[in-house]
Short mmCIF file of the C-alpha atoms (twelve columns), coordinates in Angstrom:
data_MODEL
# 
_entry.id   MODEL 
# 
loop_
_atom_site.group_PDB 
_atom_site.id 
_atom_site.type_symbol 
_atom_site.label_atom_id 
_atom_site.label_alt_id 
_atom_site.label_comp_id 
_atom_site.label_asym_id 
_atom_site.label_seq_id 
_atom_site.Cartn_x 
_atom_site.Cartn_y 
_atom_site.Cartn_z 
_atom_site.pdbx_PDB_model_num 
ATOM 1   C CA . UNK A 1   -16.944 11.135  -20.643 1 
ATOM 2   C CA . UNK A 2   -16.640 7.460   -20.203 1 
ATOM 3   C CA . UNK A 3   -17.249 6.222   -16.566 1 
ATOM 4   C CA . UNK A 4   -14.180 4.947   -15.103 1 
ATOM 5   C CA . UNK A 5   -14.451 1.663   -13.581 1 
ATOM 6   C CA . UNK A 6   -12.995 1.116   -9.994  1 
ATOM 7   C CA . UNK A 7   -11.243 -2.047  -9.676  1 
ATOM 8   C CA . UNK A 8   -12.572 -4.768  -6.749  1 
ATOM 9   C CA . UNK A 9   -11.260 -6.168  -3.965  1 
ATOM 10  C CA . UNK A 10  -10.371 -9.033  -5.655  1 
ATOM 11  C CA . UNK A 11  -8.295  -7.467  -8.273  1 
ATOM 12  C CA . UNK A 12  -6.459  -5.469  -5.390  1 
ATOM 13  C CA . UNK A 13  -5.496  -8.437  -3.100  1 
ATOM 14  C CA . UNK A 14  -4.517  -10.948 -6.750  1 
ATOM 15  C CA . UNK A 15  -2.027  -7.293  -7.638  1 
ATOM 16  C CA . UNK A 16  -0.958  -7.437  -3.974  1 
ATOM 17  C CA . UNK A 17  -0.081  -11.006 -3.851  1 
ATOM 18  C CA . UNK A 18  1.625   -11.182 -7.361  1 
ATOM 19  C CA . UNK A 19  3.412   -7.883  -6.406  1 
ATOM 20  C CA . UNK A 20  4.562   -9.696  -2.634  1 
ATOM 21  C CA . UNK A 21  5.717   -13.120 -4.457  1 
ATOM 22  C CA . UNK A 22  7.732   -11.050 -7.382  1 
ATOM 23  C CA . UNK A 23  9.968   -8.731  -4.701  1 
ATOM 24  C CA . UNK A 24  10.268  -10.946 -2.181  1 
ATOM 25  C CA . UNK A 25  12.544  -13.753 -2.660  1 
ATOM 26  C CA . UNK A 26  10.967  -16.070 0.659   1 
ATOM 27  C CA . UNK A 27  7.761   -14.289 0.540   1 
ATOM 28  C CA . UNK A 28  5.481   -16.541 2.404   1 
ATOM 29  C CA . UNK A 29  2.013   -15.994 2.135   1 
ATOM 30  C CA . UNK A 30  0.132   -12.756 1.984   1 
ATOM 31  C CA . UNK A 31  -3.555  -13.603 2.261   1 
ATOM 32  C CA . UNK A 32  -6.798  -12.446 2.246   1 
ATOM 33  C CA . UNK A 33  -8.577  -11.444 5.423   1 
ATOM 34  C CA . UNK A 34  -12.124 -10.313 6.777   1 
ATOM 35  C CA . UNK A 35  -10.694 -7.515  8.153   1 
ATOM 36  C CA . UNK A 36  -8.667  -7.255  11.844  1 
ATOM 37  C CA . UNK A 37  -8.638  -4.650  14.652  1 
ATOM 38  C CA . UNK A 38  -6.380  -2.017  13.471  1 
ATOM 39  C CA . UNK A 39  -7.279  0.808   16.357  1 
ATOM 40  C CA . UNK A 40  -3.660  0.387   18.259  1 
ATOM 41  C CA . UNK A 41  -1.706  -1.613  15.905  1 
ATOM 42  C CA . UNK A 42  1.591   0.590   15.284  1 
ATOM 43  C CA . UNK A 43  1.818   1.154   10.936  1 
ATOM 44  C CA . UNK A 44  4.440   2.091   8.350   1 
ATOM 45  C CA . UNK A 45  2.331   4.195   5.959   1 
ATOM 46  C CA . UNK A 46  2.509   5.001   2.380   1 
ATOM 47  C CA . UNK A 47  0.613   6.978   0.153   1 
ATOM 48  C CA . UNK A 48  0.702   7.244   -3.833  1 
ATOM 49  C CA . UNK A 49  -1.420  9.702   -6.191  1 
ATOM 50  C CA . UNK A 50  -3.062  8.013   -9.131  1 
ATOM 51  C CA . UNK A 51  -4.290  11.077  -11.910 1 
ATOM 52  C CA . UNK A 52  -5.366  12.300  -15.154 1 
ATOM 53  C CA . UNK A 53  -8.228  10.240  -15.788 1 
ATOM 54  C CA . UNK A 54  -8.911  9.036   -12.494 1 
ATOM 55  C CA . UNK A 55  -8.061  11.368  -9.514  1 
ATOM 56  C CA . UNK A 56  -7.141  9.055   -6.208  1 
ATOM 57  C CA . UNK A 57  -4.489  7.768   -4.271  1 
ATOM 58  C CA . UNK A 58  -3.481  3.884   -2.924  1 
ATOM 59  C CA . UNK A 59  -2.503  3.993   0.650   1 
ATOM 60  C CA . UNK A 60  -0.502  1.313   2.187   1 
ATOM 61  C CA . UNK A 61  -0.373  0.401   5.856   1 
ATOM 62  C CA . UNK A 62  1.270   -2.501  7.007   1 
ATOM 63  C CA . UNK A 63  2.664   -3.440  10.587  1 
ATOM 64  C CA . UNK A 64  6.834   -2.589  11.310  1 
ATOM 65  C CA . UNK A 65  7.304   -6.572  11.319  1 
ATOM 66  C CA . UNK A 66  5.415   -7.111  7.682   1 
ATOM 67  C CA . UNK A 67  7.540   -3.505  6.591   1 
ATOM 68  C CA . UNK A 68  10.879  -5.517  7.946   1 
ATOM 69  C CA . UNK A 69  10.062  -8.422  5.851   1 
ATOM 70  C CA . UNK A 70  9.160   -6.210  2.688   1 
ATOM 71  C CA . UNK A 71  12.475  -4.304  3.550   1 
ATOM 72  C CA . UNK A 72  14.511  -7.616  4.308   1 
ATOM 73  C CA . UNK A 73  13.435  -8.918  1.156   1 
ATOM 74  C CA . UNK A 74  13.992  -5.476  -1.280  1 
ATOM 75  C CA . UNK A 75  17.613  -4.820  0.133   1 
ATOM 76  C CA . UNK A 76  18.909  -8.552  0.669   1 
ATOM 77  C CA . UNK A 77  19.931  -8.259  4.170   1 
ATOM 78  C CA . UNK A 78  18.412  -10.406 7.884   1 
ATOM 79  C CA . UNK A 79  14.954  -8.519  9.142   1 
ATOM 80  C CA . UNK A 80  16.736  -7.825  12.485  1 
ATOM 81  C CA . UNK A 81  19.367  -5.500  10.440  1 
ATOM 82  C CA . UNK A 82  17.236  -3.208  8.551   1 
ATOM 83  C CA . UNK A 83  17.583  0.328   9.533   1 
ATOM 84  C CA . UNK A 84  14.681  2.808   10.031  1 
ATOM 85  C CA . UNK A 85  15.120  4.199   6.775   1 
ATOM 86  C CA . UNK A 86  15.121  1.135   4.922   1 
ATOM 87  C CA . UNK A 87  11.350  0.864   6.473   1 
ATOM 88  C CA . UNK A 88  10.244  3.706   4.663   1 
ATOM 89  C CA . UNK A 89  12.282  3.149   1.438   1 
ATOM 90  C CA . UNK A 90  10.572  -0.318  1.184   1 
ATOM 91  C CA . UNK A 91  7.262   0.295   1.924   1 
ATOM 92  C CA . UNK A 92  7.349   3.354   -0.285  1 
ATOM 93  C CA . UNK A 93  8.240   1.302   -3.160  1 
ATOM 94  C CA . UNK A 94  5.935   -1.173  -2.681  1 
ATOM 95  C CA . UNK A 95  3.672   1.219   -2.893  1 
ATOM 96  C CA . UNK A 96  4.794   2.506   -5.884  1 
ATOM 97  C CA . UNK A 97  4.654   -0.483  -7.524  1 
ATOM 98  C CA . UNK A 98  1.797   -1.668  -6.053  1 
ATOM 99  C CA . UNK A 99  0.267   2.030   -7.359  1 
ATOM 100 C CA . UNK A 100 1.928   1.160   -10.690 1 
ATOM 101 C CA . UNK A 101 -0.030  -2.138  -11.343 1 
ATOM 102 C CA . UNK A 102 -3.334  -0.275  -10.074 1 
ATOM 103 C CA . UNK A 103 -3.283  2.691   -12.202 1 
ATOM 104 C CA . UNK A 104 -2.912  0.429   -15.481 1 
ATOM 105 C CA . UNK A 105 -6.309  -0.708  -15.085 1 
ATOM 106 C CA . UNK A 106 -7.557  2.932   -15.730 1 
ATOM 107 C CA . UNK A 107 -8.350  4.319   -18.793 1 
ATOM 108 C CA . UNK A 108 -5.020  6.415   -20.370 1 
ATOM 109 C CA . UNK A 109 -3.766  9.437   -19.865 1 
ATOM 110 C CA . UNK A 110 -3.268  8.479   -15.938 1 
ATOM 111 C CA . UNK A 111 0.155   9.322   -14.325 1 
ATOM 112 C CA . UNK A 112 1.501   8.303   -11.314 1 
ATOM 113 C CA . UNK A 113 3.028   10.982  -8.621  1 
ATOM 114 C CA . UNK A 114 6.104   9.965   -6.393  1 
ATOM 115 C CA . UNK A 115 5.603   7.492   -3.404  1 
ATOM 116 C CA . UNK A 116 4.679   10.089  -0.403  1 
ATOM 117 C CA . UNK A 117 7.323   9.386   2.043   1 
ATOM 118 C CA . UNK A 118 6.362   6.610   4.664   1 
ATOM 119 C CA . UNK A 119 6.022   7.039   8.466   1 
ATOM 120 C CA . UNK A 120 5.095   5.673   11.353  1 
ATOM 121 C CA . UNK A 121 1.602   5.759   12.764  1 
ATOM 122 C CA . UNK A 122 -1.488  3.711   13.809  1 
ATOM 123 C CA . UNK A 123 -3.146  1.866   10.781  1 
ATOM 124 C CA . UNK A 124 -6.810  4.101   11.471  1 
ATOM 125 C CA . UNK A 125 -4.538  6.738   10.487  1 
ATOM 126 C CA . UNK A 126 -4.442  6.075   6.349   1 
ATOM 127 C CA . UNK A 127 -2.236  8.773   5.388   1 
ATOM 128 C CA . UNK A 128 1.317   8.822   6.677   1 
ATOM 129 C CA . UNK A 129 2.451   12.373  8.668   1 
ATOM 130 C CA . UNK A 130 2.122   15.369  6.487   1 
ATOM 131 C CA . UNK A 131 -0.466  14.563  3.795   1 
ATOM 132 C CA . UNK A 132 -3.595  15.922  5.931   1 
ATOM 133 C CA . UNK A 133 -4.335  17.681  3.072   1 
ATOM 134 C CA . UNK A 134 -5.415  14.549  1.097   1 
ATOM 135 C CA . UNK A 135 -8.350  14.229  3.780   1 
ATOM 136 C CA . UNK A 136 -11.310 14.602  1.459   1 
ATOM 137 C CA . UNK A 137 -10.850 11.668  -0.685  1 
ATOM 138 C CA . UNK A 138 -13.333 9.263   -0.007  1 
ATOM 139 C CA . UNK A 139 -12.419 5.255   0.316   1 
ATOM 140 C CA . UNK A 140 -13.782 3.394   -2.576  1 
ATOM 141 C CA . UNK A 141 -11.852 -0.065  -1.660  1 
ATOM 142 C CA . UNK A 142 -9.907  -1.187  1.056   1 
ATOM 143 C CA . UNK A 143 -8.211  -5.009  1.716   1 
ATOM 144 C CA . UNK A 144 -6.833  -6.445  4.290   1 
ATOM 145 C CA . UNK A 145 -3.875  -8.902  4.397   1 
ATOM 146 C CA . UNK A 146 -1.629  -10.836 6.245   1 
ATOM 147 C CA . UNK A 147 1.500   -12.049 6.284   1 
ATOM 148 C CA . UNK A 148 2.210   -14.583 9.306   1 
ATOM 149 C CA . UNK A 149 -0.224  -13.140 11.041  1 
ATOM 150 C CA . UNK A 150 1.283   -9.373  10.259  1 
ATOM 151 C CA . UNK A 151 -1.234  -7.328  9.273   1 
ATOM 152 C CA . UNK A 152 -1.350  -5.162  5.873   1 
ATOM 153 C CA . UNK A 153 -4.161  -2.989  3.941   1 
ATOM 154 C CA . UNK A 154 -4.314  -1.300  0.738   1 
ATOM 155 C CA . UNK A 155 -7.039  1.418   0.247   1 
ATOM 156 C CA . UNK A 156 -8.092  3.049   -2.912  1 
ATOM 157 C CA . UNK A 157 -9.553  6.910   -2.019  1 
ATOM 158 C CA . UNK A 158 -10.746 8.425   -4.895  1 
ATOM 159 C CA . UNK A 159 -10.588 12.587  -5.083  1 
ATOM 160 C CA . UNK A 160 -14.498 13.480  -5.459  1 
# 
């Protein structure tokens, strides 16, 4: 069996800007960070299964102001009118893209499962409510971003 190569941070964040820029029609700038303190930060949370020859997931979190804007931008409509549900739509298919563009760069046969539906939690969480069961994968990248000073990460957790 060939050994499957995982991609770097710096393929993840290049995806996650091109991916930002292409949706969003006034993006503004999602860049690269160190890393920030994401113990109380309130997070809209995504999740996305990546397998067949690589077993994983990409989880999302990003704060409810950088979810507004990816919302905002998705549906056409002001950041201070976008419902709840609109959150989770949004940030579930960025995700899905996001997933998309990730699990090209894996050797074929590799299929990607439907967005896991998006809630609300603290970014130290990872998964959103009701996916405890993905708890054993173990994080093989993560990234940090940000968006006027919103924060965002995208992890890679690979199923061992």
């Amino acid at each position: 069996m060939t050994e499957v190569l995982i991609p770097s941070d710096a393929t993840i964040v290049e995806i996650a800007q091109e991916v930002w820029s292409s949706i969003l029609e006034d993006a503004g700038e999602l860049t690269s960070v160190f890393g920030f303190d994401e113990k109380h930060e309130t997070a809209v949370l995504a999740f996305i299964e990546i397998t067949g020859n690589w077993h994983g997931s990409v989880r999302i979190s990003c704060s409810v102001q950088a979810a507004k804007h990816i919302a905002a931008g998705m549906f056409g409509k002001s950041e201070i009118d976008v419902e709840d549900d609109e959150l989770s739509d949004a940030v579930g298919e960025f995700t899905n893209i996001i997933g998309g563009n990730i699990k090209a760069l894996f050797p074929s046969p590799c299929n990607l499962s439907l967005p896991g539906v998006a809630g609300i939690g603290s970014f130290a969480d990872n998964l959103p409510p009701g996916l405890e069961d993905k708890i054993s994968e173990v994080q093989v990248v993560e990234v940090h971003l940000e968006w006027e000073g919103e924060p965002l990460s995208i992890g890679l957790w690979e199923n061992k």
